[in-house]
GULUM-396698 format. One record per residue: residue in three letters; x, y, z of N, C-alpha, C, CB in turn; chain. Coordinates in steps of 0.05 Angstrom, whole numbers, plus 5000, padded with zeros to 4 digits. Last residue first. Glycine has a CB too. Example, Ala and Ser with C-alpha at 12.3 -4.5 7.8 and 13.67 -1.06 7.14 Angstrom:
<pabas>
ser; 5257; 4955; 5142; 5273; 4979; 5143; 5258; 5001; 5157; 5282; 4988; 5114; A
ala; 5264; 4886; 5156; 5246; 4910; 5156; 5264; 4934; 5156; 5226; 4911; 5181; A
</pabas>
This chain:
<pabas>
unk; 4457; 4848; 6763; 4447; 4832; 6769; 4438; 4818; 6803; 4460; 4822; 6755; A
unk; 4502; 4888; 6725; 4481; 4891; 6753; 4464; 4861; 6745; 4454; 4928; 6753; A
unk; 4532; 4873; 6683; 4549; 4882; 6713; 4520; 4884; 6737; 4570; 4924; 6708; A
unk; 4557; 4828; 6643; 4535; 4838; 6657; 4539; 4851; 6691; 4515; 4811; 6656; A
unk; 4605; 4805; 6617; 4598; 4839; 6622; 4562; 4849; 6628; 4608; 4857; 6589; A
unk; 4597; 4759; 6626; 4612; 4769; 6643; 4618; 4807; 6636; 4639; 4749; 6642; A
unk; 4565; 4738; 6591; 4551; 4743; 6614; 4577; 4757; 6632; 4536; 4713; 6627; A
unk; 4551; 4752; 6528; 4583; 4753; 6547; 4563; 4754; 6573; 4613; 4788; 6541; A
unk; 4506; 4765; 6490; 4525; 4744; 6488; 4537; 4738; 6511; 4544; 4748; 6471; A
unk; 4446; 4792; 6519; 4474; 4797; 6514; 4489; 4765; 6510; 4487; 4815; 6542; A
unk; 4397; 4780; 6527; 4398; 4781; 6495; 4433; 4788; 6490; 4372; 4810; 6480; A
unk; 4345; 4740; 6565; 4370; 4758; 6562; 4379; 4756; 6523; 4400; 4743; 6587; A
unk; 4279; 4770; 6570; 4295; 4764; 6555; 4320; 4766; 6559; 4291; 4772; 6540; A
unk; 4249; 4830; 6562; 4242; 4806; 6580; 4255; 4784; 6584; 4221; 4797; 6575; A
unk; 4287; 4879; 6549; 4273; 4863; 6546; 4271; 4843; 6569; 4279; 4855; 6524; A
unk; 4325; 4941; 6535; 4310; 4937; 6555; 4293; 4912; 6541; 4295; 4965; 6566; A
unk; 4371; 4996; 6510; 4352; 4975; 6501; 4343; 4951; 6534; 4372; 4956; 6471; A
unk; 4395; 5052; 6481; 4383; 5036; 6501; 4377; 5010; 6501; 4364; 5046; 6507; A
unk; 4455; 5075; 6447; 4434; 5061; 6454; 4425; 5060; 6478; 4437; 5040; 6449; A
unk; 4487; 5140; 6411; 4480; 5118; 6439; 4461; 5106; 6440; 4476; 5127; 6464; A
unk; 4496; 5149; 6365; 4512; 5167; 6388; 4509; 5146; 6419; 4492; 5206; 6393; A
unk; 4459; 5139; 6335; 4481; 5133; 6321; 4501; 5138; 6350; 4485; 5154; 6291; A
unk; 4417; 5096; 6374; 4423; 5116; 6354; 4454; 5117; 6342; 4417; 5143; 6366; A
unk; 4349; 5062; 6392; 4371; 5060; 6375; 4385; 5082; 6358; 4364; 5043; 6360; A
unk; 4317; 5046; 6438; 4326; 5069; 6427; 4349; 5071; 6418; 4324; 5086; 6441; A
unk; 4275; 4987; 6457; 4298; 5005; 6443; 4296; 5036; 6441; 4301; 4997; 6415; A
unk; 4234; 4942; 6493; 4245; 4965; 6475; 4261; 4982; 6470; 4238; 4976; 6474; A
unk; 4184; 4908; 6519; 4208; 4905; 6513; 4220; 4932; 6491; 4208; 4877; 6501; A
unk; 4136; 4898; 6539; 4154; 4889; 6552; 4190; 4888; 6547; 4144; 4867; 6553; A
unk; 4103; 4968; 6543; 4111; 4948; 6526; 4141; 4928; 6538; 4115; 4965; 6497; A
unk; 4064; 5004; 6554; 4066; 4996; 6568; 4084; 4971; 6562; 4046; 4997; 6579; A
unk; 4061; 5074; 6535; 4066; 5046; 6520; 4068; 5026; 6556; 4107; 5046; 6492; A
unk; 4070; 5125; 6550; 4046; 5125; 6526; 4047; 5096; 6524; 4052; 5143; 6492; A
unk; 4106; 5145; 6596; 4079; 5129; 6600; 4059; 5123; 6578; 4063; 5143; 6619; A
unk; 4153; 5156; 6575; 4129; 5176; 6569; 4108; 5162; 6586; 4120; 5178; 6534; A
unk; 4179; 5113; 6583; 4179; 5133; 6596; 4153; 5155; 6597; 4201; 5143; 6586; A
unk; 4156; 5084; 6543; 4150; 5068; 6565; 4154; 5102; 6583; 4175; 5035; 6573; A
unk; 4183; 5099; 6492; 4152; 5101; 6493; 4146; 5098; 6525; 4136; 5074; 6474; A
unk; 4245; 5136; 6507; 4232; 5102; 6506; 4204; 5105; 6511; 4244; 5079; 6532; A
unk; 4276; 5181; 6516; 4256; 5180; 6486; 4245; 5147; 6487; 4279; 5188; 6450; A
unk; 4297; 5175; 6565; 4268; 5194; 6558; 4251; 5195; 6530; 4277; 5225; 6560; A
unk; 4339; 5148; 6547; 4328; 5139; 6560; 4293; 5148; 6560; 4344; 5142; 6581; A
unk; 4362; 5187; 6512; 4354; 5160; 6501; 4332; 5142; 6524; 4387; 5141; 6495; A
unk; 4379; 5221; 6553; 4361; 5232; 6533; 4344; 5209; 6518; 4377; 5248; 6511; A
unk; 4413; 5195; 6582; 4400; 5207; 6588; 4376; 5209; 6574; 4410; 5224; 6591; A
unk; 4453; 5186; 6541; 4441; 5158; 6550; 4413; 5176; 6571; 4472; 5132; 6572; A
unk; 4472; 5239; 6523; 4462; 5226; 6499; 4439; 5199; 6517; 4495; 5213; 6477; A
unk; 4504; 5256; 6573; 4466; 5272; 6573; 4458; 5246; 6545; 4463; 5326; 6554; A
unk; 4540; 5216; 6574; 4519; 5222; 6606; 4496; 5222; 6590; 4522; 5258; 6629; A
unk; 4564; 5227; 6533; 4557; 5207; 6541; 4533; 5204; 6558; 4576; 5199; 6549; A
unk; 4589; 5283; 6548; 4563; 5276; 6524; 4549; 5247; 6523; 4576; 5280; 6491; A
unk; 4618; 5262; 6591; 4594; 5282; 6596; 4574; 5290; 6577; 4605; 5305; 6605; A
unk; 4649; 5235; 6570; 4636; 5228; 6583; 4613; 5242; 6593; 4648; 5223; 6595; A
unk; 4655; 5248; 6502; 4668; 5253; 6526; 4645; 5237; 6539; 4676; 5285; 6535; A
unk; 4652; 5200; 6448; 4635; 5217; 6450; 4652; 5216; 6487; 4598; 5209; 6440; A
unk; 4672; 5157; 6418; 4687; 5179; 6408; 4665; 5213; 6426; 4686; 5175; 6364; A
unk; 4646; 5110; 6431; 4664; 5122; 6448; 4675; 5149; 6435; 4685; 5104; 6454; A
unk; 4580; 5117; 6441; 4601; 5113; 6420; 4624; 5131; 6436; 4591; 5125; 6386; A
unk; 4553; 5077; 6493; 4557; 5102; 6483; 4573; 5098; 6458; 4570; 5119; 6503; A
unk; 4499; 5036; 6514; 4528; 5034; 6503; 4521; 5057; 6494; 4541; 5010; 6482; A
unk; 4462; 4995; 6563; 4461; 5024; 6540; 4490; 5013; 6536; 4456; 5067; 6552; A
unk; 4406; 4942; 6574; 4434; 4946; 6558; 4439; 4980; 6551; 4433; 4925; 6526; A
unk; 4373; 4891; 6614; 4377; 4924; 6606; 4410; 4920; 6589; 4378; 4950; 6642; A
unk; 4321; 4860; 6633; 4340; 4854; 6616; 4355; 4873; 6608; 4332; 4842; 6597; A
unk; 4272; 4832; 6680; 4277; 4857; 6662; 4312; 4857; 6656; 4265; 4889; 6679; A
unk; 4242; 4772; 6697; 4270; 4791; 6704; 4267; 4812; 6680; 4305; 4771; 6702; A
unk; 4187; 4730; 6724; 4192; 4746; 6702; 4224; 4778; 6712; 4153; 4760; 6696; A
unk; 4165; 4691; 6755; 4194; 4691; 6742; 4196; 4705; 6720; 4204; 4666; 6735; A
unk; 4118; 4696; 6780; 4109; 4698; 6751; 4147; 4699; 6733; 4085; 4735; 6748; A
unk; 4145; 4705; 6828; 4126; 4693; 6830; 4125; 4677; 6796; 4102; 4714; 6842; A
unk; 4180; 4760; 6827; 4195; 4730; 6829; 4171; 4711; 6823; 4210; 4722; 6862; A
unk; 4182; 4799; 6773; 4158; 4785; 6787; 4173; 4762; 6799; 4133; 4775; 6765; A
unk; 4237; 4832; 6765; 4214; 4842; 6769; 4189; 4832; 6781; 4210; 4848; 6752; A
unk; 4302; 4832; 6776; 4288; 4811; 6782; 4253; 4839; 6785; 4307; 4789; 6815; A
unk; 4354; 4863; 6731; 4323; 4874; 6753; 4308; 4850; 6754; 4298; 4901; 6739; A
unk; 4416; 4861; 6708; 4376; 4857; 6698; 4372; 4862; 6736; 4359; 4807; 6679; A
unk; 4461; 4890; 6649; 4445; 4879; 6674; 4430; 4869; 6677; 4437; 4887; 6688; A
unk; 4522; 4926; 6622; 4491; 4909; 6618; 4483; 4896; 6646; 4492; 4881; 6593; A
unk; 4548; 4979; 6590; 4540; 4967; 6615; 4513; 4946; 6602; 4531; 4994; 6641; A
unk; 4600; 5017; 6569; 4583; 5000; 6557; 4568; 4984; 6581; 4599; 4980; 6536; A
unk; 4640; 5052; 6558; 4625; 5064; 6558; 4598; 5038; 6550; 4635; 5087; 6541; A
unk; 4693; 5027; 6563; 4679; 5025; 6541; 4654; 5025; 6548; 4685; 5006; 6526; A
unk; 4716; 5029; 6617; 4723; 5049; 6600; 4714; 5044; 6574; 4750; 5054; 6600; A
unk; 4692; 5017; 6681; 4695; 5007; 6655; 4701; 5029; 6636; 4672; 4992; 6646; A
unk; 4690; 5035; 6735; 4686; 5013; 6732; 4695; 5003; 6703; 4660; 5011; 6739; A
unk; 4722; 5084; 6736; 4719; 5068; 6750; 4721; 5039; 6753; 4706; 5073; 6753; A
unk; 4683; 5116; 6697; 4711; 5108; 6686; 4723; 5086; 6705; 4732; 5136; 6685; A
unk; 4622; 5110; 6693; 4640; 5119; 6710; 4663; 5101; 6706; 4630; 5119; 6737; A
unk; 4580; 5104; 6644; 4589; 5132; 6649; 4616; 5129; 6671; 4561; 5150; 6663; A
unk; 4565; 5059; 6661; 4567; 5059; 6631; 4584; 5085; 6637; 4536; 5060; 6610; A
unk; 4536; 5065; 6714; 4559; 5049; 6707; 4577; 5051; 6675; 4546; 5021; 6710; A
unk; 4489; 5100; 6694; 4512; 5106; 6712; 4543; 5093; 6717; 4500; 5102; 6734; A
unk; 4466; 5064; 6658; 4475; 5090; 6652; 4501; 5103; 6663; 4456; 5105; 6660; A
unk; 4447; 5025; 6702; 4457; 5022; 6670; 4480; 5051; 6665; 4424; 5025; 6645; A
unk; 4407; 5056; 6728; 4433; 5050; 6736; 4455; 5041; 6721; 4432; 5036; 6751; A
unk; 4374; 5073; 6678; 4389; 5091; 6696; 4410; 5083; 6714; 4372; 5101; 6711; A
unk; 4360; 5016; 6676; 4375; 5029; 6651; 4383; 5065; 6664; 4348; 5027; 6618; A
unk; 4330; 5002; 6722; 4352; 4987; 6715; 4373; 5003; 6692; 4339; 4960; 6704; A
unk; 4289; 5054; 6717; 4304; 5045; 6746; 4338; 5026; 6737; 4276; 5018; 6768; A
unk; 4261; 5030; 6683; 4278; 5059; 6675; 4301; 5057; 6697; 4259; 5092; 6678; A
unk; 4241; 4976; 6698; 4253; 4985; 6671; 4275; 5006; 6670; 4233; 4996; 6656; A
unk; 4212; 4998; 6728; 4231; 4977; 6736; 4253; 4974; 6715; 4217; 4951; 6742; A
unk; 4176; 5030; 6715; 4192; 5044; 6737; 4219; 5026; 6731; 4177; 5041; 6772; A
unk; 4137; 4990; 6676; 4158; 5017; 6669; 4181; 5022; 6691; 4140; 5047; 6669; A
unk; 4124; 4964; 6728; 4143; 4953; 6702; 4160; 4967; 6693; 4131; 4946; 6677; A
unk; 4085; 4987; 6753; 4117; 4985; 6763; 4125; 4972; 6742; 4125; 4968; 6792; A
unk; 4056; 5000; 6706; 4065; 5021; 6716; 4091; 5020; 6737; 4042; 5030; 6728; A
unk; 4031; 4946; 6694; 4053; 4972; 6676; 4060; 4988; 6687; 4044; 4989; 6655; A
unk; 4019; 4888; 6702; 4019; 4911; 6733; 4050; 4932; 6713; 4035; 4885; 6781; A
unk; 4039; 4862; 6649; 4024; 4861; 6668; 4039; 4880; 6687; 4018; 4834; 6677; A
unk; 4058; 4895; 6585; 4075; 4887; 6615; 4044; 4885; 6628; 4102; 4917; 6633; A
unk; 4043; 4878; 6520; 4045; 4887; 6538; 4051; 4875; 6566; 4028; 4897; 6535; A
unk; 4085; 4864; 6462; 4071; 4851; 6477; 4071; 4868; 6500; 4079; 4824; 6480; A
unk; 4122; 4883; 6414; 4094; 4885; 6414; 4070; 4882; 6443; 4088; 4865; 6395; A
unk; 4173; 4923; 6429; 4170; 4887; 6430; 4132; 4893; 6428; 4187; 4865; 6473; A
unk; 4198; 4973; 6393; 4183; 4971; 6414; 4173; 4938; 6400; 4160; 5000; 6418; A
unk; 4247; 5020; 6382; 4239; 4994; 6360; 4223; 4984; 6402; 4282; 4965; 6336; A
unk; 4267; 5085; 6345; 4253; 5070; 6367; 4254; 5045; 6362; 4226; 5077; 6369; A
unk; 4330; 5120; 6327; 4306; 5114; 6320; 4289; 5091; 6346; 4310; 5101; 6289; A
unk; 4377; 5178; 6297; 4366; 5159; 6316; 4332; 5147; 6309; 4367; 5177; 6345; A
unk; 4397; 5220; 6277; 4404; 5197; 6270; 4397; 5169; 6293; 4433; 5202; 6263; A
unk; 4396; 5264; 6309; 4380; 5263; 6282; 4367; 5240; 6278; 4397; 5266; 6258; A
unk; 4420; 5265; 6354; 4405; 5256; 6360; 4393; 5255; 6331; 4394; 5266; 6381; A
unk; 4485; 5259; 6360; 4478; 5258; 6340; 4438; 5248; 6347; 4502; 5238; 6325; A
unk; 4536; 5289; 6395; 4518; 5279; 6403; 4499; 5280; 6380; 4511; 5290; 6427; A
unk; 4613; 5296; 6380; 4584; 5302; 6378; 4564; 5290; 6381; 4579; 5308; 6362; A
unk; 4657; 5266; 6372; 4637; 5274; 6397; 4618; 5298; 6406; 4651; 5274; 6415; A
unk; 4654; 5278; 6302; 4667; 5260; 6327; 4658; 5284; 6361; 4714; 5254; 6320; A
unk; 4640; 5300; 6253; 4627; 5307; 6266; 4627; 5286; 6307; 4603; 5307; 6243; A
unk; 4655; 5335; 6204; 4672; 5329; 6227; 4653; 5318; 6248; 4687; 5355; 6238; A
unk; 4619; 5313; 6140; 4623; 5332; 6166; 4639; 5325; 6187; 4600; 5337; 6178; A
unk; 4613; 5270; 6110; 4628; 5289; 6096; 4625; 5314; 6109; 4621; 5290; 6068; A
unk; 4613; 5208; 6155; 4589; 5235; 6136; 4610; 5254; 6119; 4566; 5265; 6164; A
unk; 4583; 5152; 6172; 4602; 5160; 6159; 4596; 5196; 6148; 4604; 5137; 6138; A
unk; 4582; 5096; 6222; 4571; 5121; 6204; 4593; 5135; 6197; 4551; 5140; 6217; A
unk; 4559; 5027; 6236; 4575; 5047; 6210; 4558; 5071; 6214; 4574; 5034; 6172; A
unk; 4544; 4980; 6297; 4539; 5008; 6274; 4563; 5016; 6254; 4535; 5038; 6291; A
unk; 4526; 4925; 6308; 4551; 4938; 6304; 4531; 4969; 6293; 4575; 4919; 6278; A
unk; 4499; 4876; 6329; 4523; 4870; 6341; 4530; 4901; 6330; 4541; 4839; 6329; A
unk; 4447; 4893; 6300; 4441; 4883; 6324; 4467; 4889; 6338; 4431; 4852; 6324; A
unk; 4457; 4954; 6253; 4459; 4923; 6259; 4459; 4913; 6287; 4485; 4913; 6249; A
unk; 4456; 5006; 6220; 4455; 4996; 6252; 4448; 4959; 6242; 4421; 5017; 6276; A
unk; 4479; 5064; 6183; 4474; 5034; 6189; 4477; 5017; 6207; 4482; 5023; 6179; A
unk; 4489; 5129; 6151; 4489; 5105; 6185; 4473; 5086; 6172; 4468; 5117; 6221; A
unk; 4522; 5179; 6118; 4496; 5151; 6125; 4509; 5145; 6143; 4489; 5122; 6103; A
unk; 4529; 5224; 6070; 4522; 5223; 6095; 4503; 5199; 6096; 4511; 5250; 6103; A
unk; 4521; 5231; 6012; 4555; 5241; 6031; 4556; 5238; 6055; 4565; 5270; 6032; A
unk; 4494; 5169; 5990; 4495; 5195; 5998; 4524; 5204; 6011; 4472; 5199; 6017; A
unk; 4478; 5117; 5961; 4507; 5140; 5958; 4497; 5167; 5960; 4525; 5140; 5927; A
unk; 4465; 5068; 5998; 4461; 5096; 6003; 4491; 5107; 5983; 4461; 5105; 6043; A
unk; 4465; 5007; 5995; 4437; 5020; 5996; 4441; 5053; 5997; 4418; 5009; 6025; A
unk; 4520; 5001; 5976; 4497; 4992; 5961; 4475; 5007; 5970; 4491; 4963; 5965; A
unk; 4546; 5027; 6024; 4548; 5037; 5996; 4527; 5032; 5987; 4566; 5029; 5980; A
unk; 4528; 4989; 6067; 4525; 5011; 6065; 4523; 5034; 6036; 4542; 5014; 6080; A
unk; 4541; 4938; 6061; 4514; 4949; 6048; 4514; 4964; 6044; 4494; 4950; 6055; A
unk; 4599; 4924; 6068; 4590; 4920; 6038; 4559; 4941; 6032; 4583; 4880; 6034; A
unk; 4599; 4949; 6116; 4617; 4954; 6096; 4602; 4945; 6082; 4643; 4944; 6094; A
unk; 4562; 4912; 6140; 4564; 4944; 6144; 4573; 4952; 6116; 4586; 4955; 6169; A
unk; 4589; 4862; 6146; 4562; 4856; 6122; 4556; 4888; 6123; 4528; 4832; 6134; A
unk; 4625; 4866; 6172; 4637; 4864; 6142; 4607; 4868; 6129; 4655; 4831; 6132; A
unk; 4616; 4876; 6220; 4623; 4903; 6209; 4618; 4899; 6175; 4657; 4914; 6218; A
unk; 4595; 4824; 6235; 4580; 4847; 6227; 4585; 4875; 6221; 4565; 4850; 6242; A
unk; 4645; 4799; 6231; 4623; 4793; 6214; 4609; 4813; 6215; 4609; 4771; 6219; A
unk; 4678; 4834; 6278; 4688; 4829; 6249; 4659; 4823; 6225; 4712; 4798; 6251; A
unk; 4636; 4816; 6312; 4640; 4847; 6314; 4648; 4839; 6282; 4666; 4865; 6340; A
unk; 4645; 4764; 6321; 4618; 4772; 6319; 4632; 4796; 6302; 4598; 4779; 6351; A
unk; 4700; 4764; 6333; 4695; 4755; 6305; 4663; 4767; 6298; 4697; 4719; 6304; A
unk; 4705; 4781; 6380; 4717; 4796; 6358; 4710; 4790; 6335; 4741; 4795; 6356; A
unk; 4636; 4776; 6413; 4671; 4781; 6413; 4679; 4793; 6381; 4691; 4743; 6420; A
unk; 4604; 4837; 6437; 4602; 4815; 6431; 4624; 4807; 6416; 4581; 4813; 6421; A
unk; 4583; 4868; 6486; 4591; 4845; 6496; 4599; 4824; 6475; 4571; 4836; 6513; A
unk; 4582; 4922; 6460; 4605; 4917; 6477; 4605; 4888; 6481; 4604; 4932; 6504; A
unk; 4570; 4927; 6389; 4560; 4919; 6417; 4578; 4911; 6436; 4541; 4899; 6417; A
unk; 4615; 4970; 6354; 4606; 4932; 6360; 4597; 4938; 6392; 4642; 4900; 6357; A
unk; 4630; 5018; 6313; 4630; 5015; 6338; 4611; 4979; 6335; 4613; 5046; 6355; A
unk; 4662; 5056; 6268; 4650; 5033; 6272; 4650; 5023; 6305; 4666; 5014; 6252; A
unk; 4654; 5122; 6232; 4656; 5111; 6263; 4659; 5082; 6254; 4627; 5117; 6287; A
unk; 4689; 5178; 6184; 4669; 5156; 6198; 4683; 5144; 6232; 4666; 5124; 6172; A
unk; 4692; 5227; 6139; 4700; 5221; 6170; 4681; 5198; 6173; 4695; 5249; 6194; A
unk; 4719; 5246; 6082; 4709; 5232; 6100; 4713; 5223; 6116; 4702; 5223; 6097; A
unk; 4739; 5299; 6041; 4742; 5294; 6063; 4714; 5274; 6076; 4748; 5320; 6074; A
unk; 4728; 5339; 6000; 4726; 5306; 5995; 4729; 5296; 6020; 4747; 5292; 5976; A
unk; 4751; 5378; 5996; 4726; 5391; 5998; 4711; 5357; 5998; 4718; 5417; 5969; A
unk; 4802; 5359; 6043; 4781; 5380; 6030; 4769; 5385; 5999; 4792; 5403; 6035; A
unk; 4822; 5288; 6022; 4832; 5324; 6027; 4796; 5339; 6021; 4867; 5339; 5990; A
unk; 4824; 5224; 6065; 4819; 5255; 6037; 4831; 5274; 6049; 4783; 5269; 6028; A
unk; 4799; 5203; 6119; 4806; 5194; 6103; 4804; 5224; 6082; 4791; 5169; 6099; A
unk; 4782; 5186; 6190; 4778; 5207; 6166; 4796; 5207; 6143; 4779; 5234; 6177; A
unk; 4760; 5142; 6239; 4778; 5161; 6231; 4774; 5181; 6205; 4800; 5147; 6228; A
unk; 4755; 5108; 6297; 4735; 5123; 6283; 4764; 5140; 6270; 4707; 5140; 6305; A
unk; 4733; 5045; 6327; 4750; 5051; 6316; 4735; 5082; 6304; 4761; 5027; 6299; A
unk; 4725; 4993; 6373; 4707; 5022; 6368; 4733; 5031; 6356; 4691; 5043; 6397; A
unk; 4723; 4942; 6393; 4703; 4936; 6384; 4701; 4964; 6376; 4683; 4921; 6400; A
unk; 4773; 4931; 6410; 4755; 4928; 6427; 4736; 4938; 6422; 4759; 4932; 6447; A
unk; 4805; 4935; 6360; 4815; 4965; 6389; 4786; 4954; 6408; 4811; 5018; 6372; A
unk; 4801; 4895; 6326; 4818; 4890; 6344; 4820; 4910; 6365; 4841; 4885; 6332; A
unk; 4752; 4910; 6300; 4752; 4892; 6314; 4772; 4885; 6332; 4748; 4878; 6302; A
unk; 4768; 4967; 6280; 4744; 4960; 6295; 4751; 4943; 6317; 4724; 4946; 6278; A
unk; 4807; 4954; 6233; 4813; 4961; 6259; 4797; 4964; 6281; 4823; 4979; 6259; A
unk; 4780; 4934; 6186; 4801; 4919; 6187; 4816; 4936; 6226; 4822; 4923; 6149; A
unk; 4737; 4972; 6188; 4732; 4945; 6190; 4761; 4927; 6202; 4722; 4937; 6158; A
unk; 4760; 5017; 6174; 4748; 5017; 6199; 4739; 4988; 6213; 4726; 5034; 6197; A
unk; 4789; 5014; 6127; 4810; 5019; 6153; 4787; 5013; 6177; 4826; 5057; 6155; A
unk; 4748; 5004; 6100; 4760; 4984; 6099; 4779; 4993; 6122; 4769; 4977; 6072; A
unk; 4723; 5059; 6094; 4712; 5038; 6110; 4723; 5009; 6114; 4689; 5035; 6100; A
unk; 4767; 5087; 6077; 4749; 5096; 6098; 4743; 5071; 6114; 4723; 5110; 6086; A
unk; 4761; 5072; 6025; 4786; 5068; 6038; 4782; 5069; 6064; 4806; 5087; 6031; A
unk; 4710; 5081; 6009; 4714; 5061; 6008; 4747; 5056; 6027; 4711; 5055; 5978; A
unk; 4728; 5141; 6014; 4696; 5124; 6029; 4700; 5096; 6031; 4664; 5126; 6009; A
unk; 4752; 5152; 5971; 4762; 5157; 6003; 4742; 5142; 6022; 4760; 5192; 6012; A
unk; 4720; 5134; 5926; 4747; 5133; 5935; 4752; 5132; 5967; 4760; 5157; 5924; A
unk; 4681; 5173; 5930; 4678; 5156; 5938; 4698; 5131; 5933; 4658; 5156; 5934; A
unk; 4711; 5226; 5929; 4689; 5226; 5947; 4681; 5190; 5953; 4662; 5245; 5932; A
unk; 4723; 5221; 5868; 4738; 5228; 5897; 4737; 5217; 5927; 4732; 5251; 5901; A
unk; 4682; 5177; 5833; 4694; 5210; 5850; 4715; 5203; 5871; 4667; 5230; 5871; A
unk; 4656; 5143; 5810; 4687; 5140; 5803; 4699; 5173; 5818; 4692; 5135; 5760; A
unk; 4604; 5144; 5836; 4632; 5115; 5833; 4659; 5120; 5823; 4624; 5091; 5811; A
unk; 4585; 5200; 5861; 4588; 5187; 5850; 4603; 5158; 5846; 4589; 5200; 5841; A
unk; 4537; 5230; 5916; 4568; 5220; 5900; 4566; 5204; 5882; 4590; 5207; 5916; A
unk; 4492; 5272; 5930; 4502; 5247; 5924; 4530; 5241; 5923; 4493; 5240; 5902; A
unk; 4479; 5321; 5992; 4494; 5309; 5950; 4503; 5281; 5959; 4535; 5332; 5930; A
unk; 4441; 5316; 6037; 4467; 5321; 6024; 4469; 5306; 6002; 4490; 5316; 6042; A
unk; 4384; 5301; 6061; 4386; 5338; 6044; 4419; 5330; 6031; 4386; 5378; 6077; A
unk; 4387; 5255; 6065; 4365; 5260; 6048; 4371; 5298; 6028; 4334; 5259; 6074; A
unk; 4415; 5211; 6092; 4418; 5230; 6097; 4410; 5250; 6079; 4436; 5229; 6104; A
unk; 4404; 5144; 6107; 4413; 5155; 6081; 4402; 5187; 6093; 4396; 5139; 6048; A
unk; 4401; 5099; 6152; 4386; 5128; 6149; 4402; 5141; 6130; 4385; 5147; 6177; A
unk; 4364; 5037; 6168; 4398; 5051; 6159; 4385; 5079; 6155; 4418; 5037; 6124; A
unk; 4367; 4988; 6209; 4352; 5005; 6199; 4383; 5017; 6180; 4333; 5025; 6224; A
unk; 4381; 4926; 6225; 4358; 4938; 6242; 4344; 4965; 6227; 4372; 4948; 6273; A
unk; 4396; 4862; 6213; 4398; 4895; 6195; 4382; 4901; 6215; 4386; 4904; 6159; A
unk; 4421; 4819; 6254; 4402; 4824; 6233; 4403; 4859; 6235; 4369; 4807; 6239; A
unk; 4481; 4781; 6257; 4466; 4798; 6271; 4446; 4817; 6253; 4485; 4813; 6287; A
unk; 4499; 4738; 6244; 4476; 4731; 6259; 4466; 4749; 6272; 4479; 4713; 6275; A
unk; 4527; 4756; 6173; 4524; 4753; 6207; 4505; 4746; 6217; 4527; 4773; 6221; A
unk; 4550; 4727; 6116; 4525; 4736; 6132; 4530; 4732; 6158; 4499; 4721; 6125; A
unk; 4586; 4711; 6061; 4590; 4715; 6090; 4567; 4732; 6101; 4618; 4728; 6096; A
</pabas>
């Protein structure tokens, strides 16, 4: 069983103890991740709980790209579950997938804003006339933001859109953030905030038509391109 949603990165957590296969520790991990898989997909795509007793105690997340349905979400938690172990027996990992994330650590660490565990991913190709590009960009994923944030409109912390940028050259800008819900709204806020400021384009160092900020706590992401499944959770357009 393989999803259509491709591995993006994983971050094995370098300073915490290993575990072993027949511990405690990874016992509970495995129980862990099978409650998160088998409930992910039905609470609308974000499940997060904790498994053991002290000094063994594991806490994890599974969260699925807001727009993508149940089975997506199900397939790409399952290919989570299986890798995760395989590539990391650390006491502490994440794993990001296009449709889903897993993290898991042997710290409390639910709405908490996790910038460690974050990373970039930039489309190679540069924006003609860059400088309103960028604007047009941040402009869309700031309003992004705002919607993603106001209980109002949606309570899974999840927004998508686009920005008509060249009508001439039919070129539209493509925006997506999502929060992990286990995070308040007001860690929500500053995490999509912050994600936003860490996009090469912000800085003005990149002028690039397309790019990410992929974390454990919250995404960005921005292309030339639409790339959401569900057009009916596209809210700006």
């Amino acid at each position: 069983q393989d999803s259509q949603s491709p591995l993006l990165n994983k971050i094995c957590t370098n300073t915490t103890k290993n575990y072993t296969e027949t511990s405690n520790y990874s016992v509970y991990l495995k129980n862990l991740l099978t409650d998160l898989f088998e409930h992910a997909p039905l609470k609308d795509g974000f499940w997060n709980n904790s498994v053991g007793q002290s000094p063994d105690r594991v806490y994890g997340l599974a969260l699925c790209r807001g727009d993508v349905s149940k089975d997506e979400c199900e397939d790409c938690l399952y290919d989570a579950r299986c890798k995760i172990t395989r590539r990391c027996n650390k006491r502490k990992a994440t794993i990001w997938y296009d449709y889903c994330h897993v993290k898991y650590s042997d710290d409390y660490f639910f709405g908490k804003i996790d910038n460690l565990n974050r990373f970039n991913m930039v489309n190679m190709n540069n924006a003609s006339d860059p400088r309103r590009f960028n604007a047009t960009a941040i402009s869309l994923l700031t309003d992004l933001s705002k919607i993603a944030t106001d209980t109002n409109k949606n309570k899974f912390m999840f927004a998508g859109g686009n920005k008509i940028f060249d009508n001439v050259k039919n070129v539209t800008i493509y925006g997506m953030v999502q929060c992990s819900r286990d995070l308040s709204l007001f860690n929500c806020r500053n995490c999509l905030h912050d994600a936003v400021r860490a996009l090469p384009i912000f800085k003005g160092e990149t002028f690039k038509i397309g790019g990410r900020v992929v974390g454990a706590s919250c995404t960005v992401r921005y292309e030339t391109y639409t790339f959401l499944n569900d057009a009916s959770k596209v809210l700006i357009s």
